[in-house]
N, C-alpha and C positions, 0 to 999 in steps of 0.2 A: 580088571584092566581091559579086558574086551568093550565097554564101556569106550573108552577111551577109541579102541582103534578101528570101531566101525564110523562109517563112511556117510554123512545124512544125505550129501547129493548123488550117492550111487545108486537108488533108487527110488522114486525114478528119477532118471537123468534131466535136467535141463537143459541142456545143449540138444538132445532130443525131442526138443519140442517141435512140432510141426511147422510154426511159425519162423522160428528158427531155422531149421532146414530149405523151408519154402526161400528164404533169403539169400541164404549160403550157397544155394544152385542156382538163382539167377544175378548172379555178377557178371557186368559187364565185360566182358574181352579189354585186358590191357591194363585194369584199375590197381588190381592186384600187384603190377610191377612199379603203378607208378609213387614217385617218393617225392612231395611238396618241397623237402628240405635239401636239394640238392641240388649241384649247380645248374642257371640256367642257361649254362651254353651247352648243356647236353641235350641229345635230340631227344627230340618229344616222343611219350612212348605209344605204339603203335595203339590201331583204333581209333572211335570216332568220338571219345573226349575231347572237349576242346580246353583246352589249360591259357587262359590270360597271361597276354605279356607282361612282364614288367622292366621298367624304366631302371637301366642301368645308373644312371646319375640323376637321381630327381633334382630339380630347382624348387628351389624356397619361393614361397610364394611373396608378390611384393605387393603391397597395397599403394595407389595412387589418387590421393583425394583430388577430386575434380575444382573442391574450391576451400580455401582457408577455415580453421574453425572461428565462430564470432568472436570466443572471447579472444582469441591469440589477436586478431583483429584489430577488438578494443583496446587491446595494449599496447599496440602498434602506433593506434593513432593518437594515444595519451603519450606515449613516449616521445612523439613526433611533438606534438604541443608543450612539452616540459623542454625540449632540447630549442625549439624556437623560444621559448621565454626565457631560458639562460642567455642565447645569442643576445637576444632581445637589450638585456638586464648589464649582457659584457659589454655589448657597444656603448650603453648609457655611461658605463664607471668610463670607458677610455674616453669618453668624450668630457667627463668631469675632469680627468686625472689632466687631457689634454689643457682645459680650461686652466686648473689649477697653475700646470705648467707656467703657461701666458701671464698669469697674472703675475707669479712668482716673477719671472723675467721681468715684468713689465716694471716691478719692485726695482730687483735689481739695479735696473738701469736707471731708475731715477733717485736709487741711493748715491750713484755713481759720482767724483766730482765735478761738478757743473752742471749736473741734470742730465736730461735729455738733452742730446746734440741734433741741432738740424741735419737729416740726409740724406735730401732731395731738391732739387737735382743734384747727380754726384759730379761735381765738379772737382778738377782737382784744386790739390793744396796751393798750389803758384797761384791760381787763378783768383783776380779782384774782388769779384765778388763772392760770396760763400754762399752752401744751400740754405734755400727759405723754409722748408719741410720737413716734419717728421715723419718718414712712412716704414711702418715694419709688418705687414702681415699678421705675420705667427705670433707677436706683441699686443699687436692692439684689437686687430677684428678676433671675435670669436670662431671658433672652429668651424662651426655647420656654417658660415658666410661668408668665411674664406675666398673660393671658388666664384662666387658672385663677385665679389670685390676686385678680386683680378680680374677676369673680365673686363669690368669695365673699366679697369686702368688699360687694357689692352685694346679697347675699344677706343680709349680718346688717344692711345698713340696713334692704333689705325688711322683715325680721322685727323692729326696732327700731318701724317708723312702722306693723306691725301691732298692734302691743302699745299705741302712743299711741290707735291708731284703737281698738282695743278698749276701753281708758275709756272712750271714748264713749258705745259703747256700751251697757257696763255703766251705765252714768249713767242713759241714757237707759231702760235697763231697771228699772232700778230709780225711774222718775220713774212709769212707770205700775203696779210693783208695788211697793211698801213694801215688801217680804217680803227683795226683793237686795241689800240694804245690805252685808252680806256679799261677795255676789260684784265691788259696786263699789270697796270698799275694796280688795280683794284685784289686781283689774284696776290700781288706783296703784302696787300694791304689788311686781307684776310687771313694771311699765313701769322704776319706777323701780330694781330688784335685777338682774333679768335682762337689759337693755339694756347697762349696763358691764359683766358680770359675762359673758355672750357673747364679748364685744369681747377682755377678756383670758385669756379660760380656754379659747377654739379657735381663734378668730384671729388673734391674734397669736402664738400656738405654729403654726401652718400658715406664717405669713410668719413666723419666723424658720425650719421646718423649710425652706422651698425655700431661702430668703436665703443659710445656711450648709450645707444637706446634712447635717442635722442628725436622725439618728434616733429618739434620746429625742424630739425635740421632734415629731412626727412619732404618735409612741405615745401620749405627751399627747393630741396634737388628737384622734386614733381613737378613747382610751377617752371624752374629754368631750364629743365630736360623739355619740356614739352613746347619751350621755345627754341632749342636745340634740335628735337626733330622737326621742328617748320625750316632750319634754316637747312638742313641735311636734306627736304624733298627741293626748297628752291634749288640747291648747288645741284640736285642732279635731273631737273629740271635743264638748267643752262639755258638761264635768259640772256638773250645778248646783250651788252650792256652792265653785265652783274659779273665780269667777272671770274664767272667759274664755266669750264668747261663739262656742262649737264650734257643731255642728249640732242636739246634744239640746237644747242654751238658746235654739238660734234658733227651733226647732219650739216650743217651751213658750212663748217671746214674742209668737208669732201669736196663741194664745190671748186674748192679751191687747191687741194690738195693732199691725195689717197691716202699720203704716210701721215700727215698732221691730220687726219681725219680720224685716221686710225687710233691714232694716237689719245685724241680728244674722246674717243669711246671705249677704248681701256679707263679713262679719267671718271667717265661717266658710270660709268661699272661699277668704278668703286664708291663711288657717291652711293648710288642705290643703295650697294652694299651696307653701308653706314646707316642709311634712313631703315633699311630692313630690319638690321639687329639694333638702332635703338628703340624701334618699335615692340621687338621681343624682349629685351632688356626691360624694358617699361615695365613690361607686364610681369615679368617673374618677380623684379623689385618690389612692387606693387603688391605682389601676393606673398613674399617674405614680411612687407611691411604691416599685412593686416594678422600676421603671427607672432611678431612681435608684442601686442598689446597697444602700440601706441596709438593715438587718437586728436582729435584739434584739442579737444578739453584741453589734453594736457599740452599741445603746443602753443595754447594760448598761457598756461601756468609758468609754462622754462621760458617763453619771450617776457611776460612780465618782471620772473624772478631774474632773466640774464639784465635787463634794464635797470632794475632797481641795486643789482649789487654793483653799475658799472660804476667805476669811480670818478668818472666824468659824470654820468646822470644824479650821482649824489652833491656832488659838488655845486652843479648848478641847481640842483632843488635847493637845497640850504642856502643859494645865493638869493635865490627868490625868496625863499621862507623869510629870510631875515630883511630884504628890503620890503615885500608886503606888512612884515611884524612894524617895522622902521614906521612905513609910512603911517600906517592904523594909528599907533603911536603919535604920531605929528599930528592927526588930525582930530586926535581924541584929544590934546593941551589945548591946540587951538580950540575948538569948541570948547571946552573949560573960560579960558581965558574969555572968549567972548560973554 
């Protein structure tokens, strides 16, 4: 058992060793008391260790990217482009489902008894005569030319209640000079010929050109609108003589009197006004008209085929047909018999 209870590091000693010792005598002053693990609001132990502060509350570090990743990016800008072509795609169905609408109605109303009812102008029911028109909007024009189409019904009213205001003023021009008798009469005379004669010779060829996609009707509106803006620069023109109080008859009225001067150039105002916007009317029509497809070709196809189905133009071909047949006939016995 002595075995057992001897001692192998009692000699010699390791902690003995020189190196050992050499270290154990030169410690610093103060190391000895100091303890890493304990609190650090207690003071620091004396001596000239210096011990690092530490952060009572550290913060989490935050990262701030200076600029987006590409691919988040890309799918940014694909998402952007998928949601505009749905937009795209929804607009196209309301504008179908709108069309279908219209047309449905338009059905409707001419399953109705007696058809379609004239109703325009709304006059009432006492009254002698009854309306000559059928005009319904939301019915007959298409959706996307709507907008257009009023318009220029709101355009030839404008230009209707200039031409009533322009009696007026010719009246009143002529109350301070005897000499306009002329241009007043002429002022009734335009209210009352050019206010219908608008109505059926551009605008109603303009609403049946959208209504059916109708070319001829289309070439109609272009050549009598474009004699419709010559007579809109003479009126505000104002030749003396003509009628309308333009700008030369408002300037000649002041002569004569400040408030019918004044008067005559509010008149003339709105003349401009009119030749202005069917100038601009012209041209937006114009460029609806070259998206539509239509073309001369084919308004030279719907004037032949409107003539040949009219039932007056068949009637007198076949009257012809059969006296040229007649005659041929009479001429081919006679020869014979000779």
């Amino acid at each position: 058992m002595s075995d057992f209870d001897h001692n192998p590091f009692a000699d010699p000693n390791p902690f003995q060793d020189p190196s050992v010792t050499q270290v154990t005598r030169n410690v610093p002053t103060g190391l000895e008391e100091y303890n890493p693990f304990i609190d650090s609001r207690t003071p620091p132990p004396p001596g000239n260790v210096k011990i690092p502060n530490v952060m009572p509350h550290p913060q989490p570090a935050i990262m701030k990217p200076t600029e987006e990743p590409q691919a988040y990016t890309q799918v940014s800008k694909e998402h952007a482009l998928a949601q505009a072509e749905l937009l795209k795609r929804q607009e196209e169905l309301e504008r179908k489902a709108a069309e279908l609408d219209r047309k449905e109605r338009e059905i409707q109303s001419l399953n109705q008894p007696g058809g379609r009812k004239n109703n325009w102008p709304p006059l009432p029911q006492t009254f002698p005569v009854g309306p000559c028109f059928y005009q319904d909007f939301s019915v007959d024009i298409p959706v996307e030319f709507q907008k257009t189409v009023k318009i220029m019904y709101y355009m030839w009213m404008f230009h209707a209640v200039t031409l009533f205001v322009n009696v007026f003023g010719c009246l009143a021009w002529f109350c301070v000079d005897s000499a306009r008798g002329v241009d007043f009469g002429l002022a009734i005379l335009w209210f009352i010929l050019l206010t219908p004669c608008s109505f059926v010779c551009w605008y109603r060829p303009l609403y049946g050109a959208f209504r059916s996609d109708s070319s001829f009707r289309f070439f109609v509106f272009f050549f009598v609108y474009i004699c419709q803006f010559g007579v809109h620069v003479l009126q505000a023109l104002g030749l003396q003589g003509w009628g309308n109080c333009g700008w030369i008859s408002a300037l000649t009225g002041l002569n004569k009197s400040i408030a019918v001067g004044v008067m005559m150039i509010i008149i003339a105002a709105l003349f401009t006004v009119s030749a202005v916007m069917s100038l601009v009317m012209f041209k937006k029509v114009h460029g609806l008209y070259r998206t539509t497809g239509a073309s001369f070709e084919k308004a030279q196809q719907e004037f032949a085929t409107g003539v040949m189905s009219n039932k007056t133009v068949q009637t007198a071909a076949a009257n012809a047909a059969s006296t040229a047949a007649t005659s041929a006939a009479q001429n081919a016995f006679k020869g014979n018999q000779i």
